[in-house]
N, CA, C and O atoms as CSV, one atom per row, in Angstrom:
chain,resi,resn,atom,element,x,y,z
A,1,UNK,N,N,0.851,-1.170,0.000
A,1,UNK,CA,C,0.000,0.000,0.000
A,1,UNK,C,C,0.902,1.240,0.000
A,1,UNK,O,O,1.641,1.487,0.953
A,2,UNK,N,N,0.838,1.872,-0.893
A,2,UNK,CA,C,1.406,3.638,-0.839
A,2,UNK,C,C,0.732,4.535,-0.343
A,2,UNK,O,O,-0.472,4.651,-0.572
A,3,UNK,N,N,1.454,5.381,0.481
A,3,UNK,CA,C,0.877,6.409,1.073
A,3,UNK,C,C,1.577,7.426,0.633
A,3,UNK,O,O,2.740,7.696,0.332
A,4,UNK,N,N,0.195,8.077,0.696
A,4,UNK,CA,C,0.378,9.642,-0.043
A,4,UNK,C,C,0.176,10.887,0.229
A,4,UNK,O,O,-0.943,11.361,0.428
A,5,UNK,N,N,1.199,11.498,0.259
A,5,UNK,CA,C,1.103,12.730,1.095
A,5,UNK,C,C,-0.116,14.149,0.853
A,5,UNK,O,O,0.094,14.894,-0.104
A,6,UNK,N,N,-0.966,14.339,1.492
A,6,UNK,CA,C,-1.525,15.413,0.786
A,6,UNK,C,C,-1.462,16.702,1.012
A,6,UNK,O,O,-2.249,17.529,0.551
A,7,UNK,N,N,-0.242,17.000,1.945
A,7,UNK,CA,C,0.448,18.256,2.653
A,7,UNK,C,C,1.178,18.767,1.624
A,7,UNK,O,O,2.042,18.172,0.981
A,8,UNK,N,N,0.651,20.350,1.433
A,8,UNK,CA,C,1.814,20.699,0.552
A,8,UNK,C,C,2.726,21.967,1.494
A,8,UNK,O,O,2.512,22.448,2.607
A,9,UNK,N,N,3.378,22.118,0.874
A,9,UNK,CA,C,4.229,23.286,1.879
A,9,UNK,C,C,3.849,24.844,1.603
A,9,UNK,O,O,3.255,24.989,0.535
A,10,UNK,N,N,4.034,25.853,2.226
A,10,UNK,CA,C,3.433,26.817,1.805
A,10,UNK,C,C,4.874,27.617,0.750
A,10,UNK,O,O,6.099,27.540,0.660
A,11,UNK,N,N,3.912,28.233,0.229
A,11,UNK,CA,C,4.567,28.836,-0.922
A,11,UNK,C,C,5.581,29.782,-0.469
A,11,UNK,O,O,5.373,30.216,0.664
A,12,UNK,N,N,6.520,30.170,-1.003
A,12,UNK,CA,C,7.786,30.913,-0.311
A,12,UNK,C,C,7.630,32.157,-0.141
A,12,UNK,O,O,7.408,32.848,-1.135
A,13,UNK,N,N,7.693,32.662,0.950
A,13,UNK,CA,C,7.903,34.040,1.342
A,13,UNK,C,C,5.967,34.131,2.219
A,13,UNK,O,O,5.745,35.017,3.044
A,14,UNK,N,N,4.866,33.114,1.835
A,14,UNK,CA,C,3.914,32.917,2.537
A,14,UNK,C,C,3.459,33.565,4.258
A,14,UNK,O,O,2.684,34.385,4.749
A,15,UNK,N,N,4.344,32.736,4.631
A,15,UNK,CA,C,4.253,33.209,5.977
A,15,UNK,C,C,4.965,34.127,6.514
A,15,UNK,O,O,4.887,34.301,7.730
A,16,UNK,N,N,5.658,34.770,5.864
A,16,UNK,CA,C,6.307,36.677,6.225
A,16,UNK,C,C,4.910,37.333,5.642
A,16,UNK,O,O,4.323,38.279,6.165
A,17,UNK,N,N,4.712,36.994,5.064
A,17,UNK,CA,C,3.532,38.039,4.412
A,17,UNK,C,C,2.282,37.907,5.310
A,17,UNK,O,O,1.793,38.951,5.743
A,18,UNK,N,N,1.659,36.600,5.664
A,18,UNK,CA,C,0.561,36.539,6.777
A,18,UNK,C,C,1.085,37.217,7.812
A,18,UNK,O,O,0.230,37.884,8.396
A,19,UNK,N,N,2.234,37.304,8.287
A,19,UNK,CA,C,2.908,37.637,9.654
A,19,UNK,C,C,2.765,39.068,9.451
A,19,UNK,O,O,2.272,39.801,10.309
A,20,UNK,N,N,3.228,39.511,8.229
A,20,UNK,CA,C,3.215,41.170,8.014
A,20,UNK,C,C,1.746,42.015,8.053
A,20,UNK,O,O,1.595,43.188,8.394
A,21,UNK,N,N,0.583,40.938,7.543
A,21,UNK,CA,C,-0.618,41.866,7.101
A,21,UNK,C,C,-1.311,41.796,8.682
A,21,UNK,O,O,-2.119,42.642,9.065
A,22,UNK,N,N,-0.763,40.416,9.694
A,22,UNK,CA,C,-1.537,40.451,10.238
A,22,UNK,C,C,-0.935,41.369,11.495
A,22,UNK,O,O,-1.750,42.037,12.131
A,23,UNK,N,N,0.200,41.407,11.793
A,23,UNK,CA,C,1.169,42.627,12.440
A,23,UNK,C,C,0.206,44.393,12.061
A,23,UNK,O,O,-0.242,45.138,12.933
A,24,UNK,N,N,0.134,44.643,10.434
A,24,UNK,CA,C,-0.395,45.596,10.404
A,24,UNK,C,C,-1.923,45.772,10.296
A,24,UNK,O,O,-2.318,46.898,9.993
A,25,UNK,N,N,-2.912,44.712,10.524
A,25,UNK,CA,C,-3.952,44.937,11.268
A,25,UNK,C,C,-4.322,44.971,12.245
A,25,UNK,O,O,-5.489,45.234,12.535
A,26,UNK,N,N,-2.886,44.558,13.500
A,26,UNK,CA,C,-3.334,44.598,14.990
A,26,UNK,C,C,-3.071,46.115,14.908
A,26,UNK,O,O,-3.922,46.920,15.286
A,27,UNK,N,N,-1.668,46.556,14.319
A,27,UNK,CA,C,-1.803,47.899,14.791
A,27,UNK,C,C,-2.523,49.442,14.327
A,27,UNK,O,O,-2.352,50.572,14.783
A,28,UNK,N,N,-3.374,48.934,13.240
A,28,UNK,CA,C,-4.803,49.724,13.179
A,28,UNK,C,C,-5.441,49.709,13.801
A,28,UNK,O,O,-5.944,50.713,14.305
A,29,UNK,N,N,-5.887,47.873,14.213
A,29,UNK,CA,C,-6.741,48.592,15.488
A,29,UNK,C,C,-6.461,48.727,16.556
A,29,UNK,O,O,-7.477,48.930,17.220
A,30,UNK,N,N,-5.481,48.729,17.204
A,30,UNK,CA,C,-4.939,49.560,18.084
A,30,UNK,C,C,-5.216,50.772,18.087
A,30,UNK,O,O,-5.933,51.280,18.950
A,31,UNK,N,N,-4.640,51.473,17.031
A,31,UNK,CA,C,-4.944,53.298,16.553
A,31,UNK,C,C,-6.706,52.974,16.810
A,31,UNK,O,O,-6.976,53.178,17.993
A,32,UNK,N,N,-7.477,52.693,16.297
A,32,UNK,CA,C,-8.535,52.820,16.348
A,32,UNK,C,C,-9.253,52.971,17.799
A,32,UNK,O,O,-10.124,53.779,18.122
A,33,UNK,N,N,-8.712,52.086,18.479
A,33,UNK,CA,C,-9.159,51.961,19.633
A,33,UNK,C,C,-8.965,53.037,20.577
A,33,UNK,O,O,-9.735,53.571,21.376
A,34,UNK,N,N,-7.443,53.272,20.221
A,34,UNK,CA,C,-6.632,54.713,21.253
A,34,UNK,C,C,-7.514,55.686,20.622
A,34,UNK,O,O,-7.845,56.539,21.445
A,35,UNK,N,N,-8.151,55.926,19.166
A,35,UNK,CA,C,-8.458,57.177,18.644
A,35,UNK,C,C,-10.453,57.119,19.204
A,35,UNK,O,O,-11.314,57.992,19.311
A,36,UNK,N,N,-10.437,55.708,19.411
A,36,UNK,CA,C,-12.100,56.209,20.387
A,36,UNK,C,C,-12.062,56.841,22.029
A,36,UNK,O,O,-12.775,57.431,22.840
A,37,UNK,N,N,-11.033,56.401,21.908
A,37,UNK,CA,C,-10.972,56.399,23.639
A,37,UNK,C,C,-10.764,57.976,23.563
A,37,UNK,O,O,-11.446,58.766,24.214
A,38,UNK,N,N,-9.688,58.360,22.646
A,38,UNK,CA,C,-9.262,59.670,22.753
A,38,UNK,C,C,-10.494,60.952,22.542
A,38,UNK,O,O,-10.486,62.077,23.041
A,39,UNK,N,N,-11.556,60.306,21.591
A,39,UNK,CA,C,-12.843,60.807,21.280
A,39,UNK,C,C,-13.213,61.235,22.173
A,39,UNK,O,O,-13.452,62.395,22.510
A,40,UNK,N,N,-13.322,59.980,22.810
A,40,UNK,CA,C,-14.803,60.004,24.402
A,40,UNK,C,C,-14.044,60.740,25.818
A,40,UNK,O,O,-14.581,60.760,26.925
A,41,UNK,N,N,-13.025,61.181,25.585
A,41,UNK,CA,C,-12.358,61.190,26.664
A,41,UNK,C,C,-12.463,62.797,26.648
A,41,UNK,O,O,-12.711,63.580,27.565
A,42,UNK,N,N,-12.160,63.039,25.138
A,42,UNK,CA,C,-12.499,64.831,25.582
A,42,UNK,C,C,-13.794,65.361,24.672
A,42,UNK,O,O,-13.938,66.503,24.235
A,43,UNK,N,N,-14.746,64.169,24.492
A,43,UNK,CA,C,-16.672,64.976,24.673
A,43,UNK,C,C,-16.680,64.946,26.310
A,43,UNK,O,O,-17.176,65.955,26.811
A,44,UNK,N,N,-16.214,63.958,27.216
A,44,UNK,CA,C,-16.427,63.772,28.235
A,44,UNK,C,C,-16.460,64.948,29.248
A,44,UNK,O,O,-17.358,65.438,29.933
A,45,UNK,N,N,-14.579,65.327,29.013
A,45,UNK,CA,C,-14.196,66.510,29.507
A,45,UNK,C,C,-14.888,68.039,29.536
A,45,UNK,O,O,-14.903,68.793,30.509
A,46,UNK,N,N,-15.441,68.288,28.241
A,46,UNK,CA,C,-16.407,69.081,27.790
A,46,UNK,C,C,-17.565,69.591,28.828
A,46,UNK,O,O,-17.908,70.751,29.060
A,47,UNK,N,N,-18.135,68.190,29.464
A,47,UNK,CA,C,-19.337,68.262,29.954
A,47,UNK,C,C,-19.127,68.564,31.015
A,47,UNK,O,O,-18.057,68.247,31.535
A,48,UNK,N,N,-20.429,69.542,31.944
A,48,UNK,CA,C,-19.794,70.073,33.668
A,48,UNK,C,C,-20.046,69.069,34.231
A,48,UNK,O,O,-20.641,68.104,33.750
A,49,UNK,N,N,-19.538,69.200,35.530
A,49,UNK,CA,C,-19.413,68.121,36.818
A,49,UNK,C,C,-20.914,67.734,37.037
A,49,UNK,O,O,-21.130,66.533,37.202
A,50,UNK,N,N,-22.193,68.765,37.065
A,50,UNK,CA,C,-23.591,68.325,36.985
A,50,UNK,C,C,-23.700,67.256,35.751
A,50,UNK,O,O,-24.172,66.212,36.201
A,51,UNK,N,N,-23.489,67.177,34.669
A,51,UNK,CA,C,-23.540,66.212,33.661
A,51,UNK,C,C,-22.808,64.958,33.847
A,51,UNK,O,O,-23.168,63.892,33.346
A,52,UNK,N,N,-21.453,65.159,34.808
A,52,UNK,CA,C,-20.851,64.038,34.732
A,52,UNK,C,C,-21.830,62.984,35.580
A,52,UNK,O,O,-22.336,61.886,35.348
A,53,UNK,N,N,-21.816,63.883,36.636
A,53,UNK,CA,C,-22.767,63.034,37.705
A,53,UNK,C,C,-24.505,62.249,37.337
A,53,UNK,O,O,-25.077,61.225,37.712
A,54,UNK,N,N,-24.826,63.332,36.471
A,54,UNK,CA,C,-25.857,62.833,35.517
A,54,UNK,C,C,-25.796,61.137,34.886
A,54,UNK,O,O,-26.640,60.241,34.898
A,55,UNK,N,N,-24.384,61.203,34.354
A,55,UNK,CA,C,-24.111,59.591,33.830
A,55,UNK,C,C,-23.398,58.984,34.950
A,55,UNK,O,O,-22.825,57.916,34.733
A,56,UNK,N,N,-23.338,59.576,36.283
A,56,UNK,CA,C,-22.275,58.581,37.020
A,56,UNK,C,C,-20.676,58.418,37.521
A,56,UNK,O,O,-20.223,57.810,38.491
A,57,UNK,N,N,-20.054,59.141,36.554
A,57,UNK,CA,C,-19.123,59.380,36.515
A,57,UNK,C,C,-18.681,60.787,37.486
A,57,UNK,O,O,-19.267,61.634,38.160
A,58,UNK,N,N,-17.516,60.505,37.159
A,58,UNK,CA,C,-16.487,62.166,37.736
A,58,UNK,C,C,-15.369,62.189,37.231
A,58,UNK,O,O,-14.829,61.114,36.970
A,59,UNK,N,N,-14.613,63.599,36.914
A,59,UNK,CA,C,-13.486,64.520,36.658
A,59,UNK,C,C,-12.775,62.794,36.600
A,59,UNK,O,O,-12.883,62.019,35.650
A,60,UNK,N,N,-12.037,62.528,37.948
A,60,UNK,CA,C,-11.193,61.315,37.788
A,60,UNK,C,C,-11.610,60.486,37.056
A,60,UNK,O,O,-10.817,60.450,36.115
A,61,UNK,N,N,-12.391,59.774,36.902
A,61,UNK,CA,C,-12.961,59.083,36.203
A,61,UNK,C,C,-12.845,58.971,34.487
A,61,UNK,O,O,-13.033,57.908,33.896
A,62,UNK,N,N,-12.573,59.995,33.941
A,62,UNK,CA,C,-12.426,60.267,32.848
A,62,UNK,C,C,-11.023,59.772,32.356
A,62,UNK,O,O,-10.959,59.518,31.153
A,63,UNK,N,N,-9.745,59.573,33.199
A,63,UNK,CA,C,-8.530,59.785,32.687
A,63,UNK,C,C,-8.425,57.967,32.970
A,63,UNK,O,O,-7.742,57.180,32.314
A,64,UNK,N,N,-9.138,57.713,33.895
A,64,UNK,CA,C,-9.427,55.809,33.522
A,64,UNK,C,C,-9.574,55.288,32.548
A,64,UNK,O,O,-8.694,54.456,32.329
A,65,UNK,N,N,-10.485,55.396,31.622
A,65,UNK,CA,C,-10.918,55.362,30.134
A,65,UNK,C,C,-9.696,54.669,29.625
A,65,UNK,O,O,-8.510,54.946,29.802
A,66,UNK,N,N,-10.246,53.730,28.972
A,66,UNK,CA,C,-9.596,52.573,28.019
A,66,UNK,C,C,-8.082,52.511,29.036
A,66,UNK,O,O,-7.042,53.119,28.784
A,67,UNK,N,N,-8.275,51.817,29.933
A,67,UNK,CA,C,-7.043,51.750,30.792
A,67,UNK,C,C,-7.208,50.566,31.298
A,67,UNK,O,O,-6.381,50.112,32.088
């Protein structure tokens, strides 16, 4: 009986390139993430201490955010 391999190897230079696209989609969303946080962090600031308390929050509270 012959056995037969049905593994092929990946094509050359393959896995630098998965390694590369997927390297530069963690660090989009990274940016993405820092750039919501950075959003919400100064509508937040914006609002008076009566508003903060309105949602719960306070002054300190704000610089917690995505931490």
């Amino acid at each position: 009986m012959a056995a037969i391999e049905t593994s092929r190897p990946a094509p050359f230079g393959a896995i630098t390139t998965y390694r590369a696209v997927n390297a530069l989609s963690n660090i989009t969303s990274m940016f993405g993430a820092w750039n919501d946080t950075r959003i919400t962090r100064k509508a937040l600031g914006k609002l008076s201490d009566r508003e903060l308390d309105d949602i719960g929050l306070c002054r300190g509270d704000i610089e917690m955010l995505g931490r």
